[in-house]
N, C-alpha and C positions, 0 to 999 in steps of 0.2 A: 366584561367589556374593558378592553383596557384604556390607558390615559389619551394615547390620542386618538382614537375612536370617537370618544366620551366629547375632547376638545372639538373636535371637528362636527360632530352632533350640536354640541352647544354655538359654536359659531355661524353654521348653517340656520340656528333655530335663531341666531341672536338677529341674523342678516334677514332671516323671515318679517321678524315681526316688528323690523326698522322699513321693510315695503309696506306693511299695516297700517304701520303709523302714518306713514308719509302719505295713504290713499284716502286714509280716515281723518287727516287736518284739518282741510276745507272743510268739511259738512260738520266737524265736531266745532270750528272757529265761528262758524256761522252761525250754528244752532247757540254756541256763548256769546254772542254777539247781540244775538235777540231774547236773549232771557237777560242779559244784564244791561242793557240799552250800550255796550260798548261802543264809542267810536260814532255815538251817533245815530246808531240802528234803534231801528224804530220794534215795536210788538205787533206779533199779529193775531188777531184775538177772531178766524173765520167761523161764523156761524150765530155768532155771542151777541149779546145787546152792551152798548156804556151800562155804566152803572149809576146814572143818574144826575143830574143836575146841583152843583152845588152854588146856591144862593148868593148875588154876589160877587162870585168868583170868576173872572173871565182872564183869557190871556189873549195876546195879539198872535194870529196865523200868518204866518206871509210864505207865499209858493213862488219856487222857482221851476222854471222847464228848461233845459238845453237838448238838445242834440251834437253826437260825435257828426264833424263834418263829412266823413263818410256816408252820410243817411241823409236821404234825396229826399227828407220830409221838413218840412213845420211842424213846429211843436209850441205850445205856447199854453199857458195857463187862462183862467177863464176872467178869474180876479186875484190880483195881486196881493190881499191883505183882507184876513176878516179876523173879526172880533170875537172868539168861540166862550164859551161857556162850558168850566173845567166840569167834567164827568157827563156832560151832555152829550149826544151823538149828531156830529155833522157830517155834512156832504160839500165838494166841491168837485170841481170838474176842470181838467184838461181837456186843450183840443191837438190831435195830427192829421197833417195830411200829406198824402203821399203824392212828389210832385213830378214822380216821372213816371216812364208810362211802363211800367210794371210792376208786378206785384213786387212789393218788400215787406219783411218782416224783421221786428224789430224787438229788443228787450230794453226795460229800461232798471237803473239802480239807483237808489235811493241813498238819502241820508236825512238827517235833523239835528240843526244846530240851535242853540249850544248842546254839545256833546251829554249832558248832563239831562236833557228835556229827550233822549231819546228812547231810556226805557216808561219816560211816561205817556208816552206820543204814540197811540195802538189803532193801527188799522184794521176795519172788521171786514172792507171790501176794498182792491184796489187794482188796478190795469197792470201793476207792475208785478203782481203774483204769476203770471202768465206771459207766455209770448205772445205778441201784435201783428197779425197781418193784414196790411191795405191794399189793397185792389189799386191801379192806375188812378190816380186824380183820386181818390176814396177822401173823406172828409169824418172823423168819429169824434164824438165828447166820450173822455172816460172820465167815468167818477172815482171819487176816491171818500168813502166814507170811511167815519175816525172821531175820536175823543181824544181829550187830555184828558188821566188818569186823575182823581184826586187825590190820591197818596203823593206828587207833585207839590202839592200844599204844605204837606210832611217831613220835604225831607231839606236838612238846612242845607245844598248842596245847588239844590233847584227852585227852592220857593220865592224865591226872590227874582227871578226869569219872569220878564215885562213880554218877551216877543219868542217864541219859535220860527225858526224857517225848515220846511219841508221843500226838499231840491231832488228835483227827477234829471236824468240824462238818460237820455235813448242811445241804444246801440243798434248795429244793424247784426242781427244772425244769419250766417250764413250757412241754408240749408244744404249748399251742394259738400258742404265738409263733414256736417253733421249723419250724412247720410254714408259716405263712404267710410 
């Protein structure tokens, strides 16, 4: 094979695997995003029990709900602020409704602040796993079960964190682009 043969092979295969990269960023950002609580990002632990109650040890929860003004719904949290018990497994619940008169569907995304409280902040079930669709006028509570990890206690970094906030935004998806 001669040199620019060889160069041209190498440049084709260099340009290959710069498309690789660039299709495989998103989902490799994401999946480092939730194993390192980066930015925020919460764990998700589907199927799993907490790992139990430590004596004690409580932190403050407070939920936020918005929606992008493009989504013809309500959204709103159940309670603004509860008192959870690190390693113990709780429940809370958002509500949407959908305020025009057809169906929309909608995703929502997440964060937890401080940025530091979100690889310890692990959801075992939540609405935001999935996309949401309401029916005209449709009215849902979704839950959101969840712990604070006790390794939180652990680390000098986060043990000092008095309050988490867990904040949902709704988007609307739209099925007629997802399809074509």
């Amino acid at each position: 094979m001669n040199r620019k043969t060889r160069t041209g092979l190498l440049a084709a295969g260099l340009a290959f695997g710069m498309v690789g990269v660039g299709y495989a960023s998103a989902p490799l950002y994401r999946l480092f995003c939730q194993v390192t609580g980066f930015g925020g990002t919460t764990r998700m632990a589907v199927g799993t029990t907490a790992p139990g109650a430590v004596a004690g040890k409580t932190i403050s929860v407070r939920f936020d709900a918005n929606h992008v003004p493009g989504l013809p719904w309500e959204f709103r949290q159940e309670k603004t602020r509860e008192i959870v018990t690190v390693g113990a497994q709780d429940i809370t619940f958002f509500v949407a409704k959908n305020l025009s008169n057809k169906p929309v569907t909608g995703t929502a995304s997440f964060n937890v602040t401080p940025n530091q409280a979100g690889k310890y902040f692990t959801k075992i079930q939540c609405f935001c796993f999935t996309k949401q669709t309401l029916q005209p006028g449709q009215q849902v509570r979704m839950p959101v079960v969840f712990y604070v990890d006790p390794a939180i206690l652990k680390d000098p970094d986060a043990k000092q964190i008095e309050e988490i906030t867990l904040s949902y935004t709704f988007y609307p998806v739209d099925e007629a682009k997802k399809q074509s």
